[in-house]
N, C-alpha and C positions, 0 to 999 in steps of 0.2 A: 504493500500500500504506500501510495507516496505521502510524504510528512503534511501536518494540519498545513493550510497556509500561514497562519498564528506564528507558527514557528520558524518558518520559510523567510517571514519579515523580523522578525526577531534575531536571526542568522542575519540578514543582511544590515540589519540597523546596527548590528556588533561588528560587521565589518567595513561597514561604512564611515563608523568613528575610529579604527583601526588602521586609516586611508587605504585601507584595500580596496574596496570600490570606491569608484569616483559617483558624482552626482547623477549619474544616468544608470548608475548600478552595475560599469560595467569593471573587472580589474582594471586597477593599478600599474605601475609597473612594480611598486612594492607590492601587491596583492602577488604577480605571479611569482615574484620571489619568495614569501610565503608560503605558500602551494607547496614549494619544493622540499620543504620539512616535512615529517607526518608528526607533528607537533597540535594544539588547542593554537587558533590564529594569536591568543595575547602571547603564547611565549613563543609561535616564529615572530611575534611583531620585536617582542624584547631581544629573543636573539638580533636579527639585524640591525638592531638600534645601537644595540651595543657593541657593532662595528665600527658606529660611528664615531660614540663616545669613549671608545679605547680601552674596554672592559671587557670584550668577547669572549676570552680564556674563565673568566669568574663565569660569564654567565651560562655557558657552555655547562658549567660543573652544575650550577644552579638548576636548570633547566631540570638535567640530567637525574638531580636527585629530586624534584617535585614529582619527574616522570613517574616515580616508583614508590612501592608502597614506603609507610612507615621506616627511618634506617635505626629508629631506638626499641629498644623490647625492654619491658617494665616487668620482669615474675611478681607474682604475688608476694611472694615468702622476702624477697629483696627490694620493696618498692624501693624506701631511703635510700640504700646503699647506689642501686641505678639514679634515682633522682638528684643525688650528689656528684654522680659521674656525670650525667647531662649537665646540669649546671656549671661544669667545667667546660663547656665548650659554648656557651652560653657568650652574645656577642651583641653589645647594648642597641644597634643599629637593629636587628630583628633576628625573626625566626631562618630568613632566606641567607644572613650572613654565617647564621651559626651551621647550616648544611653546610655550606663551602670549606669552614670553619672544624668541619669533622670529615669532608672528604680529603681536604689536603693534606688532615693529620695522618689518615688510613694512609696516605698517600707516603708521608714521608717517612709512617713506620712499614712501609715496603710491602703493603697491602695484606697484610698479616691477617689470620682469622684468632690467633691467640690474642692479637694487639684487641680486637673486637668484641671478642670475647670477654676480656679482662673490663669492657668500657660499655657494658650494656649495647651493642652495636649489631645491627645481623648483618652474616657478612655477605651472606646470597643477596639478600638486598641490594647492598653496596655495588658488587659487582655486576648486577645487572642494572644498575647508573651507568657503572663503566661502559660496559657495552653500548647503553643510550648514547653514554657520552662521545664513544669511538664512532657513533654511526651519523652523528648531526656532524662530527669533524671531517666526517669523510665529503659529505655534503657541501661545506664551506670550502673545504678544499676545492673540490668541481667547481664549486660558482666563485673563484677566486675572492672569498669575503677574507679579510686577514684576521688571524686571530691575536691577541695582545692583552696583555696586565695591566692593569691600572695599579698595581701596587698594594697599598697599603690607602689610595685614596676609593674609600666603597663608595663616597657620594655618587661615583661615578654610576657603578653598580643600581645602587636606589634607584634613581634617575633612569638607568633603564628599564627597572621591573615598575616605573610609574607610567614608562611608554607603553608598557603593554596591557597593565591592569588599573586605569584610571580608574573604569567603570566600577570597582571594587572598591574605593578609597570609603573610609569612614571617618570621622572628627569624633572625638571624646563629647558625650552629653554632659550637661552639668547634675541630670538627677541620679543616672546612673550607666557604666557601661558608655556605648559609643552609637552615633546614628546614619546610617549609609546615606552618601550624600544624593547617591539617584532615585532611590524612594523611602529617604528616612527612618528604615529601620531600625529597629531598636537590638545589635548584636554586642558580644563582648568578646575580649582575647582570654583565649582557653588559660586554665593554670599553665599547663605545660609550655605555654611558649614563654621564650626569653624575654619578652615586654610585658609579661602577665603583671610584675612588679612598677616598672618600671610607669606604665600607662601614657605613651607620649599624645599631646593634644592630636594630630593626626597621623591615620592607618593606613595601610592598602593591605588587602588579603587575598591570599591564593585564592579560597573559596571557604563558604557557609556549613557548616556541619550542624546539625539539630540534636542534641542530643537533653539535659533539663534546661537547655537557654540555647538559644542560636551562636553558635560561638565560631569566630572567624578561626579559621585554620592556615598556619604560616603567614604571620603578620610581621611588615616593616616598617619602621617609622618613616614620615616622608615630609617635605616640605610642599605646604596646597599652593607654591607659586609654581611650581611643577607640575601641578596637573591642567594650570592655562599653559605654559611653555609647550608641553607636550599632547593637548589635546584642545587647541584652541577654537578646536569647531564643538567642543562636547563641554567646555566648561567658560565662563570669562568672571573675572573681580566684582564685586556687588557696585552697586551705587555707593560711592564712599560720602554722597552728603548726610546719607540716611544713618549713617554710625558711627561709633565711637572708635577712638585713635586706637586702642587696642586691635577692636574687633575690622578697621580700614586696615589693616595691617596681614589679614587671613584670612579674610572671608570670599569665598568666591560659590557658584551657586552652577548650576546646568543652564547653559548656553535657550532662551528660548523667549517666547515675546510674550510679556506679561498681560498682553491686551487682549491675545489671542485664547484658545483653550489650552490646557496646563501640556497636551502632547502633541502642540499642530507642531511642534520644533522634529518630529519624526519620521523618518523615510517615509513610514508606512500610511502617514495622512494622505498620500496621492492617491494609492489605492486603495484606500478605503472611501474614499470621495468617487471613486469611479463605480463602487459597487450598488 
């Protein structure tokens, strides 16, 4: 059966703020570069971004471990004892820095399964990261993308998991928890991630898990002037006469005309106007 059409538009409105397709719906030249990954379109958009911005090698590794399940295991009989070994790899910037953060550990203890063992780590997991990760390399190779470190600078990093996952971004509420900024839900950052403590004013998250509260899964902190920089058809700055010098300072809202109805800013208003 072919998909609802619901979802049809829903696929294109997510790759049309992705600039994968253009205004006529039809690819990019970034859409077919895209394509060439078998990646979710936010992380081929964040891998080639982060060609641009000189962090490819991180995000490559990144990509590679969101690909796959779980890399911590928590036994019952040992939660502490694992939950203090996580905490060691534990990286203030988020949950997406502390993967990178324990694959290049695995990495430099020469891909050990005792190293993994000893660090709450599974290492079949691990390993089939690797393998993801050998096979998007192979890819960038062919499409001559160059790979490169940023170092020790992750802004860089952020900055591209913001190119790819705007549409995820959350701000901290003031009553409780945090509110997505594209239909204000009300979610929170799971204990287990590395900013559970930490709570920075704003989030981007890999995605939603339901479990007693909606809880964002692999959250990084991020700066909301980056999510106009990098998605300037999907977000812009409020009115700064309407606020205070604080709140002029970080507020920015979904791109769309207030005079109009709250979704005519939607691919999907043309055809739904035709039906």
């Amino acid at each position: 059966d072919p998909p609802p059409m619901e979802t049809l538009i829903t696929a294109m409105e997510q790759l049309h703020a992705l600039s994968a397709l253009d205004d006529e719906g039809l690819l990019t030249r970034l859409g077919r570069r895209m394509a060439e990954f078998p990646l979710e379109p936010q992380l081929s958009k964040m891998l080639i971004q982060s060609v641009h911005l000189g962090c490819s090698d991180e995000i490559l590794t990144i990509v590679s471990t969101l690909s796959v399940q779980n890399v911590f295991y928590r036994p019952k009989e040992k939660q502490a004892q694992a939950d203090q070994r996580k905490a060691k790899f534990h990286q203030s910037e988020g949950d997406h820095i502390t993967l990178l953060a324990v694959y290049n550990a695995w990495k430099n203890n020469k891909f050990s399964n005792a190293w993994c063992f000893e660090n709450f780590l599974q290492a079949r997991t691990l390993r089939r990261a690797q393998d993801v990760r050998k096979q998007m390399l192979g890819i960038m190779d062919r499409h001559k993308l160059d790979v490169m470190s940023c170092g020790k600078n992750t802004v860089r990093v952020q900055k591209a998991i913001c190119s790819g996952f705007f549409r995820n971004a959350a701000k901290k509420d003031p009553q409780e928890g945090y509110r997505t900024l594209t239909d204000n839900q009300n979610v929170f950052i799971h204990p287990s991630s590395a900013l559970f403590n930490r709570q920075p004013e704003w989030v981007i998250y890999h995605e939603l898990i339901q479990t007693t509260k909606e809880y964002m899964r692999e959250v990084i902190a991020v700066d909301p002037r980056w999510l106009v920089e990098f998605a300037p058809a999907f977000f812009k700055f409020s009115d700064p006469t309407k606020l205070s010098k604080h709140k002029r300072k970080q507020r920015i809202e979904p791109l769309y005309n207030r005079y109009e109805e709250p979704n005519s800013w939607r691919i999907s208003r043309a055809l739904r106007h035709k039906k």
